[in-house]
C-alpha positions in Angstrom: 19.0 -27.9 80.3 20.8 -24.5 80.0 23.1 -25.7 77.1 19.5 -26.9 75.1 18.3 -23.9 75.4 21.5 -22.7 73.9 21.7 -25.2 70.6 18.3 -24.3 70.1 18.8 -20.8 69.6 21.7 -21.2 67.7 19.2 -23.6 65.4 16.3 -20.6 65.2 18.7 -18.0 64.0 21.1 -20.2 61.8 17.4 -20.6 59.9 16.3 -17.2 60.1 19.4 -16.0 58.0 18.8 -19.1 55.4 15.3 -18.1 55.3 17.1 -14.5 54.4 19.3 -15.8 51.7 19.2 -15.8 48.0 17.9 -19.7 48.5 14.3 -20.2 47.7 14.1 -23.3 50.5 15.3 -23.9 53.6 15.3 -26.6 55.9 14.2 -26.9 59.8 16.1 -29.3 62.1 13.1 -31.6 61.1 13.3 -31.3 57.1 10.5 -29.5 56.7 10.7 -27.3 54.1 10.1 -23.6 54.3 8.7 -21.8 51.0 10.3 -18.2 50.7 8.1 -15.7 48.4 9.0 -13.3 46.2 7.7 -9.8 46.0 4.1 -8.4 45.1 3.7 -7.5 41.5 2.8 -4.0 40.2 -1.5 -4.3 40.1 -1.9 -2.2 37.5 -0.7 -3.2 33.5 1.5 -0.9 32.1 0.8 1.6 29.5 1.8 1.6 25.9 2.8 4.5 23.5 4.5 6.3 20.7 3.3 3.0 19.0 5.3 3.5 15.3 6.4 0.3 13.1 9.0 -0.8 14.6 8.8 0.7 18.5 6.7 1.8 21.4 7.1 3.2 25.2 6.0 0.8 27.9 5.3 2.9 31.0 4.1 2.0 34.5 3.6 3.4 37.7 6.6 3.0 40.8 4.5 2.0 43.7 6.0 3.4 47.1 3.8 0.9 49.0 5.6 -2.5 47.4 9.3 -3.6 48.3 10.9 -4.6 45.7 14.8 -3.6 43.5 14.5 -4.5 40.3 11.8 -4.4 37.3 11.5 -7.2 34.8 9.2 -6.0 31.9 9.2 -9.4 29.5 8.0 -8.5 25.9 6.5 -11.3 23.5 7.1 -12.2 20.5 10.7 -11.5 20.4 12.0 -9.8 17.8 15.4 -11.0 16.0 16.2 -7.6 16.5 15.0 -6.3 19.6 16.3 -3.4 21.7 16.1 -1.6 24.6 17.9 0.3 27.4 18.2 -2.8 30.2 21.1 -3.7 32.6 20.5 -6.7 31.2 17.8 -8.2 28.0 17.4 -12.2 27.2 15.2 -13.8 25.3 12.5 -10.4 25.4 13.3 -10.2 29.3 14.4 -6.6 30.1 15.9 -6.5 33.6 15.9 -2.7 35.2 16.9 -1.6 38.4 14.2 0.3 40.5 14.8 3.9 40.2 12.7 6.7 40.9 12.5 8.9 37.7 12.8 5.2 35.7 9.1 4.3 35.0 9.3 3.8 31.2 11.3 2.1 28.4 11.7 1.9 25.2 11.5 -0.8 23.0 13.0 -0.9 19.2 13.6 -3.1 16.8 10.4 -5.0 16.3 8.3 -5.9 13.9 6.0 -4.2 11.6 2.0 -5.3 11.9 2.9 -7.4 15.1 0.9 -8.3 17.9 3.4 -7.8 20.9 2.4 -8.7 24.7 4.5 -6.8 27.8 4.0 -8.4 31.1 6.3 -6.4 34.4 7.6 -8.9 36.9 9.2 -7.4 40.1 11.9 -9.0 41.7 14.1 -8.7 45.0 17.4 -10.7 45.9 16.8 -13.1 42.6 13.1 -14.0 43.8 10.7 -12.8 41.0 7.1 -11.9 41.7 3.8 -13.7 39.8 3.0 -11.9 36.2 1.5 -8.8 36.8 -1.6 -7.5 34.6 -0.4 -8.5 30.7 -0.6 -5.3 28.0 -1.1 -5.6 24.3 -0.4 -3.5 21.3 0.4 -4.1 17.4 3.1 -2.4 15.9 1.7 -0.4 13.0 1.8 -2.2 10.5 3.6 -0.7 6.8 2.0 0.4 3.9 2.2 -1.3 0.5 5.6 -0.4 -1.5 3.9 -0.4 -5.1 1.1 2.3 -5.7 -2.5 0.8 -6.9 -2.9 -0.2 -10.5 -6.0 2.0 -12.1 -7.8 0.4 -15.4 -11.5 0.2 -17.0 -11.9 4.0 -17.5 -15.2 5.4 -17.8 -16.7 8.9 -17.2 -18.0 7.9 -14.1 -16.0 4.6 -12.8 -12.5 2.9 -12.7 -11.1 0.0 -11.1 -8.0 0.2 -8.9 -5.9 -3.0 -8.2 -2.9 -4.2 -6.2 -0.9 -6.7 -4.7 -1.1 -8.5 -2.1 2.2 -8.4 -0.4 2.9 -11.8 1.5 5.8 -10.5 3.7 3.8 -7.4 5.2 1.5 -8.2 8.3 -2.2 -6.5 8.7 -5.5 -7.3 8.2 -7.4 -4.4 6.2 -6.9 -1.9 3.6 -7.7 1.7 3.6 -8.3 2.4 -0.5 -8.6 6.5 -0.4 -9.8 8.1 -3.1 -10.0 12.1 -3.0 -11.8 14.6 -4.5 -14.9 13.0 -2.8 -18.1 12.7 -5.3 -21.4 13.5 -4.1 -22.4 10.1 -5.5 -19.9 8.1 -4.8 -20.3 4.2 -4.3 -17.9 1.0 -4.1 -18.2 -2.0 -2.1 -16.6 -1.8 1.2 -17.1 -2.4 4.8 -17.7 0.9 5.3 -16.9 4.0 2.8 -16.5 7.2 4.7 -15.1 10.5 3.2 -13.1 8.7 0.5 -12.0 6.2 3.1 -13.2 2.5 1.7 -12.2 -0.1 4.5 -11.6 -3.7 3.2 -10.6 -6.7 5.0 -7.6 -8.2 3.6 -8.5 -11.3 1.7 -5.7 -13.1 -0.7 -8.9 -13.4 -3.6 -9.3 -9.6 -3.0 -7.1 -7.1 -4.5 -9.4 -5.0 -6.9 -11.8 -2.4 -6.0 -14.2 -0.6 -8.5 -15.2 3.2 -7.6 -18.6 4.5 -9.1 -20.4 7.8 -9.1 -17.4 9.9 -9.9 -17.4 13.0 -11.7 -16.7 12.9 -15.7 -13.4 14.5 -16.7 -12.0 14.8 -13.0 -8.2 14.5 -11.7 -8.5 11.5 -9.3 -5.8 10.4 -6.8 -5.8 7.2 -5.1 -3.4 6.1 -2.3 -4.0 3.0 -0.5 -2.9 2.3 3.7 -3.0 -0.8 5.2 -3.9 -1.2 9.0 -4.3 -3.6 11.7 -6.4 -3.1 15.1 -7.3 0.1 14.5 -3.6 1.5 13.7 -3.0 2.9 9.7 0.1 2.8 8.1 1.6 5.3 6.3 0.3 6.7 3.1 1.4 4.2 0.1 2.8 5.6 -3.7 -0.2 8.2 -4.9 -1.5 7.1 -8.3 -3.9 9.2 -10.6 -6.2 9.3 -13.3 -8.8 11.5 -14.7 -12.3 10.0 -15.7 -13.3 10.4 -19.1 -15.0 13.4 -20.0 -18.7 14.1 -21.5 -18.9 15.0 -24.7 -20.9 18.2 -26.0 -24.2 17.8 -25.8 -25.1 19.7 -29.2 -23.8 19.7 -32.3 -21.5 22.9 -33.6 -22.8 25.0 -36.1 -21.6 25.4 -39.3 -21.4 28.9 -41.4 -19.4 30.9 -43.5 -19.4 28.2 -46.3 -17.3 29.1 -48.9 -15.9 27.2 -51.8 -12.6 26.2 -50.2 -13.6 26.9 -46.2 -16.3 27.5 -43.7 -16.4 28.4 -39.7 -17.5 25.1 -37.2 -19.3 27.5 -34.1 -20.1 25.8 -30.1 -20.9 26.4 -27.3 -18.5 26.5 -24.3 -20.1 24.0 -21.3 -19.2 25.5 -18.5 -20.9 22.3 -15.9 -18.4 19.6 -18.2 -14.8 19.0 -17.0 -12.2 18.7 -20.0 -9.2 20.2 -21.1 -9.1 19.9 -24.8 -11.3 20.2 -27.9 -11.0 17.6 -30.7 -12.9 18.7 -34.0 -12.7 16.2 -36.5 -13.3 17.0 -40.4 -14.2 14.1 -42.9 -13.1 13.7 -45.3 -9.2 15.0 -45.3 -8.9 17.6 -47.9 -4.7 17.1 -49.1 -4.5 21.2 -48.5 -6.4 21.1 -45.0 -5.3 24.1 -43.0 -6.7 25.1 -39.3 -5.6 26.8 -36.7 -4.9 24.0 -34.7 -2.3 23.1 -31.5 -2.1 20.1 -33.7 -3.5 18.4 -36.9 -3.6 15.0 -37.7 -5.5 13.7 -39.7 -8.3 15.7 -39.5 -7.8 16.1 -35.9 -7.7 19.1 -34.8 -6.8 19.7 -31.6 -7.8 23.1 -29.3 -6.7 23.5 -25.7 -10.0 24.9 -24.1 -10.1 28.7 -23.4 -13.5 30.1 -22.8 -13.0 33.0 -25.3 -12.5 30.5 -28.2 -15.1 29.0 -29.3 -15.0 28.6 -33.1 -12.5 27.2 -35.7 -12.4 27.8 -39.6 -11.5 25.1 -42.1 -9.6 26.2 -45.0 -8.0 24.5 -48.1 -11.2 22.0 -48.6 -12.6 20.9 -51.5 -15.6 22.4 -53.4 -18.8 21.0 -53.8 -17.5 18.3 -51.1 -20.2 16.7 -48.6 -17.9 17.2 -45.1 -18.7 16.2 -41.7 -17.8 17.3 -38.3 -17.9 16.1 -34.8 -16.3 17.9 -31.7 -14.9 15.7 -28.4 -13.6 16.4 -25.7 -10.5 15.2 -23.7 -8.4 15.4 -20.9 -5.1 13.7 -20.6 -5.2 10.1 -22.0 -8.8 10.6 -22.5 -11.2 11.0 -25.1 -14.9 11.3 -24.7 -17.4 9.2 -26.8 -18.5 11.1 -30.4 -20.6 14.5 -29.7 -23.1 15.1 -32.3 -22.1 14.9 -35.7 -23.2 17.9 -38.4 -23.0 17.8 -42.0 -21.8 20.5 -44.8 -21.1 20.7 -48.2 -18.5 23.3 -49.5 -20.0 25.7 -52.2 -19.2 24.3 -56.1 -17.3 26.8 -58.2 -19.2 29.3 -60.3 -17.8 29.7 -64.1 -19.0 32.9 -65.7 -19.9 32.1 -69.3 
């Protein structure tokens, strides 16, 4: 009876160090099997960080309550050129052992505009604990490498247009336009401060602005973004509108035989840069006072003391007419008012 006793304890601890091992079954003398669990997971999901294009830091909290040696913080997708700190990382599984100041971890090497999961797993003696709560985050995505196209000019619209780049991942654009009109209007999901949201659509990739100013400097830089995270500003591309023309006609005086002095007034609430004040017809011995003349062109950079021009070398007794634009670089307004003279005919004294 003694020596049963005996074999039998030898049985009960013989198990109790299998049940100890690195196995994850174990048998009793009746082949029963015995299920060993692994440790408790963390019960709160880690937090994500430092979120650029192509990283972010995973963090979690070490919890003193649950026994456990190493951390297994899995990441999904995996990138083809993921990286990060681990004793050991396969297949987006980043093995760490448990250390007290260790509670975050890098990952680099992902991909721009990507949705990426990160579940932590603990683990003890090779058994592995259930998922613990799963974390998302996108990568922020990058911007568009080509700056917007702008076209269709007008005094108080344009149209901006782009690609549609295949290889980049998001799912809206962020067309800015800056200085901000009081008036200004272009259909978007939402338009706020310059900001027009769109969602990325492969038939979409123009956007008219209206309301804008006449004669204004306009920059335009377009972001992409996806879940709420913009990329970095895109190529800034400008324009000006085109400006108003005067709204009268100059004055003409001073007529002489050969000349006579084209008068206006200097609008101070119009944006432009340059006066155009064309003569016709084009005398062969046209003279002004001109930056340039060409044609009957003359061209005046706007200064707010001059605000008259003569014509000299024209031809007597000649019906002349003269309109006055305005411009900025690249643009011309539309035709101001036009105003008629005739030079003064020669006098012969008989």
């Amino acid at each position: 009876m003694a020596r049963t006793t005996v074999v039998s304890k030898f049985l009960f601890i013989v198990l109790m160090f299998l049940t100890l091992a690195d196995t994850t079954t174990v048998l009793t003398p009746m082949n029963t099997p015995i299920l060993r669990k692994g440790p408790l997971p963390l019960a709160d999901a880690g937090r994500i960080g430092n979120v650029t294009e192509q990283s972010f830091v995973f963090t979690w909290n070490n919890n003193q309550s649950l026994s456990y040696t190493h951390y297994h913080i899995v990441i999904s997708p995996v990138s083809t050129s993921l990286g990060a700190m681990c004793e050991t990382l396969e297949n987006g599984n980043c093995t760490l052992l448990r250390k007290k100041n260790v509670t975050s971890l890098e990952f680099k090497g992902l991909d721009p505009g990507t949705n990426y999961s990160v579940i932590i797993y603990t683990s003890v003696a090779g058994l592995i604990s259930e998922a613990g709560p799963e974390t998302h985050t996108y990568t922020k995505p990058l911007p568009l490498a080509d700056a917007g196209r702008i076209c269709n000019v007008t005094e108080q619209s344009f149209a901006v247009t782009w690609s549609n780049n295949q290889n980049l991942s998001y799912t809206h654009y962020h067309i800015v336009i800056s200085p901000v009109s009081t008036s200004l209007g272009a259909m978007c999901e939402t338009l706020e401060n310059g900001n027009c949201t769109l969602l990325r659509k492969n038939n979409v990739t123009s956007l008219e602005f209206n309301g804008l100013d006449p004669g204004t400097n306009y920059s335009v830089i377009i972001y992409t973004s996806v879940a709420g995270l913009i990329s970095e500003a895109g190529p800034e591309t400008h324009t000006y509108t085109k400006p108003l023309p005067l709204a009268d006609a100059g004055r003409i005086s001073n007529v002489t035989e050969q000349s006579f002095l084209v008068t206006w007034k200097n609008n101070q609430n119009l944006s432009y840069t340059h006066y155009h004040i064309v003569i016709f017809p084009v005398s062969a011995s046209l003279d002004t006072m001109c930056e340039t003349l060409d044609n009957g062109n003359c061209i005046m950079l706007r200064k707010n003391n001059v605000i008259s021009l003569e014509f000299n070398g024209l031809d007597p007794g000649t019906n002349y007419s003269v309109i006055i634009y305005t411009s900025v670089p690249g643009l011309i307004s539309g035709a101001g008012l036009e105003t008629h003279t005739y030079t003064s005919r020669y006098t012969f004294n008989e």
